[in-house]
C-alpha positions in Angstrom: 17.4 -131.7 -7.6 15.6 -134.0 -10.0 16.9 -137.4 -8.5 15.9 -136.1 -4.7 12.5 -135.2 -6.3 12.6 -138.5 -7.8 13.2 -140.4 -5.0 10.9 -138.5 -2.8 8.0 -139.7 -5.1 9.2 -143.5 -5.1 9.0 -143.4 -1.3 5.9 -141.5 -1.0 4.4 -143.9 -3.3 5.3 -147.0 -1.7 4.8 -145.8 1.4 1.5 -145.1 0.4 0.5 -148.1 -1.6 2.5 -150.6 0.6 0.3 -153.3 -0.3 1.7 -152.8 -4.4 5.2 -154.5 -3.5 3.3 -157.7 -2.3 1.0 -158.0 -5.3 4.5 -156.9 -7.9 6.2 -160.3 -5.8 3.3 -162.7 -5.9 3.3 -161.7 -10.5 6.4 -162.2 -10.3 6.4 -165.9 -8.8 3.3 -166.7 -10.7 5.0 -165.6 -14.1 8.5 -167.8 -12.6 6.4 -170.6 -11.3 3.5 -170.8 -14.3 5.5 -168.9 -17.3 2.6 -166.4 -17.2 0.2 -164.1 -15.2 -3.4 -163.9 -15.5 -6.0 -160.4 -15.9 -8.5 -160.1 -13.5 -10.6 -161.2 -16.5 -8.9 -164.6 -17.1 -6.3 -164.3 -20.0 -2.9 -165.2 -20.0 0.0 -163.2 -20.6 2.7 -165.6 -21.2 6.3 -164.3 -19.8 9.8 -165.9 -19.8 11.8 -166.4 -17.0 13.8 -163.3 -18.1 11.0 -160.6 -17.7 8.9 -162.0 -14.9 10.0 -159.2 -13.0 7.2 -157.6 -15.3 4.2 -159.4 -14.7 2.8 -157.2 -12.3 2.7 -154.5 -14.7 1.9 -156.5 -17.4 -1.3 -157.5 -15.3 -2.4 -154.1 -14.7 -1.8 -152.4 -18.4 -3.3 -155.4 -19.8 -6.6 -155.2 -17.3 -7.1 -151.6 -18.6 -6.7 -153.0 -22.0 -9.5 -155.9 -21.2 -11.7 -153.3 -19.7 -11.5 -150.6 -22.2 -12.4 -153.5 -25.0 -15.4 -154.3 -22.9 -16.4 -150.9 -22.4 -16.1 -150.3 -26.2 -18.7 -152.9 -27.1 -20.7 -151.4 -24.3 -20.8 -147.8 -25.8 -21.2 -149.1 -28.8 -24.5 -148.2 -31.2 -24.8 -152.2 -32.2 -24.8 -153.3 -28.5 -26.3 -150.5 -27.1 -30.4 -149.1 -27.3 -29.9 -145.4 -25.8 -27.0 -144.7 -27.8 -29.1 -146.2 -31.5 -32.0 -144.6 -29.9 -30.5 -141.4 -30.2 -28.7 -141.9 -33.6 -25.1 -142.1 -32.0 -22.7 -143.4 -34.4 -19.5 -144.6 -33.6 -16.5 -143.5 -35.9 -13.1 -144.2 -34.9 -11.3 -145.6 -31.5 -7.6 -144.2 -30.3 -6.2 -146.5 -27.7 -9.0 -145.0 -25.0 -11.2 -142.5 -26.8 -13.9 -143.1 -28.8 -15.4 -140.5 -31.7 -18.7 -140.4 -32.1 -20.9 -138.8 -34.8 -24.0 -137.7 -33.1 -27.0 -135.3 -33.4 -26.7 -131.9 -32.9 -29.1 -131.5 -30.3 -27.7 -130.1 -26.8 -30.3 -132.6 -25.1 -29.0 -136.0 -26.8 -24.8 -134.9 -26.7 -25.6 -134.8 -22.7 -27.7 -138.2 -23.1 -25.1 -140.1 -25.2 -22.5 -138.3 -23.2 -23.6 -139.7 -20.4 -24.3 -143.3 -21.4 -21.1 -143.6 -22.9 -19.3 -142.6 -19.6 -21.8 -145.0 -17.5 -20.5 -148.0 -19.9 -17.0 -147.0 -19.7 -16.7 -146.6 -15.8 -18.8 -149.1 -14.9 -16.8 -152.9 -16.2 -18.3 -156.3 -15.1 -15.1 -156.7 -13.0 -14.8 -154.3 -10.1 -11.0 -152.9 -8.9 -10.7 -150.8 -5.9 -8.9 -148.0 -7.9 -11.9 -146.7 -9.8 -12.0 -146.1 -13.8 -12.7 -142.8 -14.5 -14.0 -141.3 -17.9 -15.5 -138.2 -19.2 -16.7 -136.6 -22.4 -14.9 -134.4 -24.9 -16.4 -131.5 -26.3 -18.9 -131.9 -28.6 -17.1 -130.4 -32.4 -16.9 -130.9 -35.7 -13.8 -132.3 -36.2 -11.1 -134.4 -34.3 -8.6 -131.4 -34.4 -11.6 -129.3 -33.2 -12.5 -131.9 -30.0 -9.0 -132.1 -29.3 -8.3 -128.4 -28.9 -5.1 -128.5 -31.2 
């Protein structure tokens, strides 16, 4: 049954993650107590009273958020001497991909490749839950790279 399943993976997770109900409370009071909750990077996300229940995951979709802005000016071209060493221009963003238009040299989609992951997985502020990125295939067209 789909609620027993449900409820299986509710307990397995906070059984697993015990420490998550703790940090959800502690949002909570801040966003009662302050009438917002901060991002590991500083910002405020103001709440009302009625939705403080939703600070802590207002915290962690917004800290992705902050850390996929800051990996974007990382991997990009104007901030970044590998990536306009090799001619990598950067086309388009979707909330966390990123289109390039590069050469079409094996050697430098594997060296752009893998600077853009190194910005992205790498932020200035460290979490225990690692970020995790990786490269599309290299095609010539967004329909193409996104095997549609």
């Amino acid at each position: 049954k789909a609620s027993e399943f449900a409820t299986k993976v509710y307990y397995d997770y906070h059984r697993n993650l015990p420490e998550l109900k703790q940090h959800s409370g502690r949002a909570e009071r801040a966003a009662l107590m302050n009438g917002y909750v901060r991002t590991i990077y500083g910002r405020r996300l103001h709440l009302p009273p009625a939705f403080a229940h939703k600070g802590f995951n207002r915290v962690i979709q917004s800290t992705a958020a902050d850390c996929n802005k800051e990996g974007l000016v990382l991997a990009s071209p104007v901030f970044n001497k590998v990536l306009r060493d090799y001619d990598a221009k950067l086309i388009a963003t979707v909330h966390d991909e990123f289109l390039y238009d590069v050469p079409s040299d094996p050697e430098a989609i594997a060296a752009i490749d893998a600077e853009v992951v190194r910005c992205l997985q790498e932020p200035s502020w460290r979490c225990r839950v690692p970020i995790l990125a990786s490269a599309g295939p290299a095609a010539d067209n967004w329909k193409e790279a996104k095997g549609d």
